[in-house]
C-alpha positions as CSV (number, residue, x, y, z in Angstrom):
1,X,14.3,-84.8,39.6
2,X,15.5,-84.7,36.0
3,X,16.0,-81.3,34.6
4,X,13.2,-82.1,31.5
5,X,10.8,-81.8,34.2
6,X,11.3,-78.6,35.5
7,X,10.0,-76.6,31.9
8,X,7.1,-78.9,32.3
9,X,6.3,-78.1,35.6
10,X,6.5,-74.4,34.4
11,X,4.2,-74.7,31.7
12,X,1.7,-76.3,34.2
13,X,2.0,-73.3,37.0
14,X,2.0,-70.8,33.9
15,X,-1.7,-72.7,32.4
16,X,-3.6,-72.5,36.2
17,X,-2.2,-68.8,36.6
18,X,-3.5,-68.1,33.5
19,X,-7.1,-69.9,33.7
20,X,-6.7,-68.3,37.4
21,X,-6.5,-64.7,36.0
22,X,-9.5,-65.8,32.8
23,X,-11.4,-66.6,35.9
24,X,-11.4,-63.6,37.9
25,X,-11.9,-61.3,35.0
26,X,-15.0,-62.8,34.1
27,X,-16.6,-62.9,37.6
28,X,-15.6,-59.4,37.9
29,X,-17.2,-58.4,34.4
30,X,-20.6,-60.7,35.5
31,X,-20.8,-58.5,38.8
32,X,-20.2,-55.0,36.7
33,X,-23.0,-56.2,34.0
34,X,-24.9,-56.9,37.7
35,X,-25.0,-53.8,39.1
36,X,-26.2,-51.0,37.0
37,X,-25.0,-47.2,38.2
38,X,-27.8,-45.0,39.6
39,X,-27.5,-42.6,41.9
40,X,-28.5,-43.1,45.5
41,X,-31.1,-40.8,47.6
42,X,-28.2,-38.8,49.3
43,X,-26.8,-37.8,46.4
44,X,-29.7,-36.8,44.1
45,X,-30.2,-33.5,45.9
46,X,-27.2,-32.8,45.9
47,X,-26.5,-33.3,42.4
48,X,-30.1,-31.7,41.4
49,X,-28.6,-28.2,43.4
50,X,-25.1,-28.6,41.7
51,X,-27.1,-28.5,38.5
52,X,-28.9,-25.2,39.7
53,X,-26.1,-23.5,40.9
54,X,-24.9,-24.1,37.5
55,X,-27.6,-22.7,35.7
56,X,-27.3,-19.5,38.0
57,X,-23.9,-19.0,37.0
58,X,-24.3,-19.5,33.5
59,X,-27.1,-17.2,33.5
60,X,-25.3,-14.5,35.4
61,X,-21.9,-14.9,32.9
62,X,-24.3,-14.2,29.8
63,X,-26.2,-11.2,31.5
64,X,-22.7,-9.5,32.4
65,X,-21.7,-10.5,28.7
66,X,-24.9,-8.6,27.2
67,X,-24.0,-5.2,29.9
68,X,-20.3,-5.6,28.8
69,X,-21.5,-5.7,24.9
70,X,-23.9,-2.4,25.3
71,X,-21.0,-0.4,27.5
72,X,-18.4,-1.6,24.6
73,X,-21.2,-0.1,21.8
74,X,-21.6,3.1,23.6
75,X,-18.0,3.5,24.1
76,X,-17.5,2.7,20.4
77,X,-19.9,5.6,19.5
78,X,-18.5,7.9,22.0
79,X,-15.4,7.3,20.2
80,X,-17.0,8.3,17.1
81,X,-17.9,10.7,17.9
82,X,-14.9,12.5,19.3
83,X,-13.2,11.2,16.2
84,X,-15.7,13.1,13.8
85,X,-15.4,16.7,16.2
86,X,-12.0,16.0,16.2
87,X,-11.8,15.8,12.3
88,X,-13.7,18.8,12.1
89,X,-11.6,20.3,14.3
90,X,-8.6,19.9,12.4
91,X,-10.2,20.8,9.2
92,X,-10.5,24.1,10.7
93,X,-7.2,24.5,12.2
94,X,-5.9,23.5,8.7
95,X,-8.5,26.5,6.8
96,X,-7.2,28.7,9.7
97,X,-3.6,28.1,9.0
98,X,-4.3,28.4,5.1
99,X,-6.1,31.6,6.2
100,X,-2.5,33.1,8.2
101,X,-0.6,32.3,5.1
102,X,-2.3,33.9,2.7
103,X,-3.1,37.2,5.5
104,X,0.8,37.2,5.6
105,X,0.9,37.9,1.9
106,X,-1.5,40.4,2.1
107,X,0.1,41.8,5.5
108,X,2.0,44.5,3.4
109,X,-0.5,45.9,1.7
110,X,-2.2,46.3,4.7
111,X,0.6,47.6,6.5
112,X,0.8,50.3,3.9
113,X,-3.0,51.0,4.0
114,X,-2.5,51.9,7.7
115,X,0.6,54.2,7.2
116,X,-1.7,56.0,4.0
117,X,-4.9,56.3,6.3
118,X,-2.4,57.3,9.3
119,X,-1.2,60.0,6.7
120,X,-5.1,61.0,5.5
121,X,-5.6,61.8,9.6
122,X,-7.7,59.2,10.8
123,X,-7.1,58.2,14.3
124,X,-6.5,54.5,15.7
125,X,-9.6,53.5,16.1
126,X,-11.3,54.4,13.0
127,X,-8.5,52.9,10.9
128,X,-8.7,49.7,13.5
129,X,-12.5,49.6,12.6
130,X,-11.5,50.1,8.6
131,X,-9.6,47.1,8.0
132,X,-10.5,44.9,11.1
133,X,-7.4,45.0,13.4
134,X,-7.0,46.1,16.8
135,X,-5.6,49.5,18.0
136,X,-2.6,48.0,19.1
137,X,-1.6,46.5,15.9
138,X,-2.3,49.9,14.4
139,X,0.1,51.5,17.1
140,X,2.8,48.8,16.5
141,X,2.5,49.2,12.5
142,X,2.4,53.2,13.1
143,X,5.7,52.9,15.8
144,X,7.6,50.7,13.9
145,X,7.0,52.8,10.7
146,X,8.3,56.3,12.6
147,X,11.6,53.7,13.6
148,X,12.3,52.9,10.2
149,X,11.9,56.6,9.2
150,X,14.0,57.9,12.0
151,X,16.9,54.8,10.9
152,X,16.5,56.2,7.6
């Protein structure tokens, strides 16, 4: 056998492997194109409750999304609430600390007031009524008055 012969004999296996595999693609495609894909009796129900099941779920997932919007809107105006009394209430501590300053500006005067209407004879309560503190502010403003006058 002459090595010339050998590549020839190659080319000649490679050509019928090749119209081999040509072959068998096209029977294969012919019996695809054949059949056309339905599905059988068996699985049909199945398929038709899969389908159902489905819808169930998807129904179910939007009617928890609607509850879970509403809770998330009532808590949103509950919170908005509590933000406006919350406001207000610190609005109120902020006029009630405005309030204490400017009483602890006017505390002398009323300290002296107290020590004058102590002087004019009126007891604790009436002056407690007078200028709207309690009796044991009065008694504290009076003791601590009779202290500094005693250290004097």
């Amino acid at each position: 056998m002459a090595i010339e012969l050998l590549p020839a004999i190659q080319i000649f296996a490679d050509l019928v492997l090749f119209f081999a595999i040509v072959f068998l693609v096209r029977t294969v495609n012919k019996e695809i194109k054949k059949r056309y894909f339905a599905i059988d009796a068996d699985t049909l129900p199945e398929f038709k409750k899969l389908i159902e099941d489905s819808r169930h779920s998807a129904d179910y997932l939007l009617q928890t999304l609607n509850e879970s919007r509403k809770s998330l809107k009532e808590i949103a105006y509950t919170l908005d609430e509590k933000e406006k009394k919350l406001k207000i209430l610190i609005e109120k501590s902020d006029n009630k600390f405005e309030e204490m300053k400017l009483g602890d500006s006017n505390r002398g005067e009323r300290y002296e007031e107290v020590i004058n209407l102590a002087e004019q004879g009126l007891s604790e309560k009436e002056m407690a009524h007078m200028l709207n503190l309690t009796e044991g502010e009065i008694r504290l403003i009076l003791d601590l008055d009779r202290k500094k006058n005693e250290n004097a």
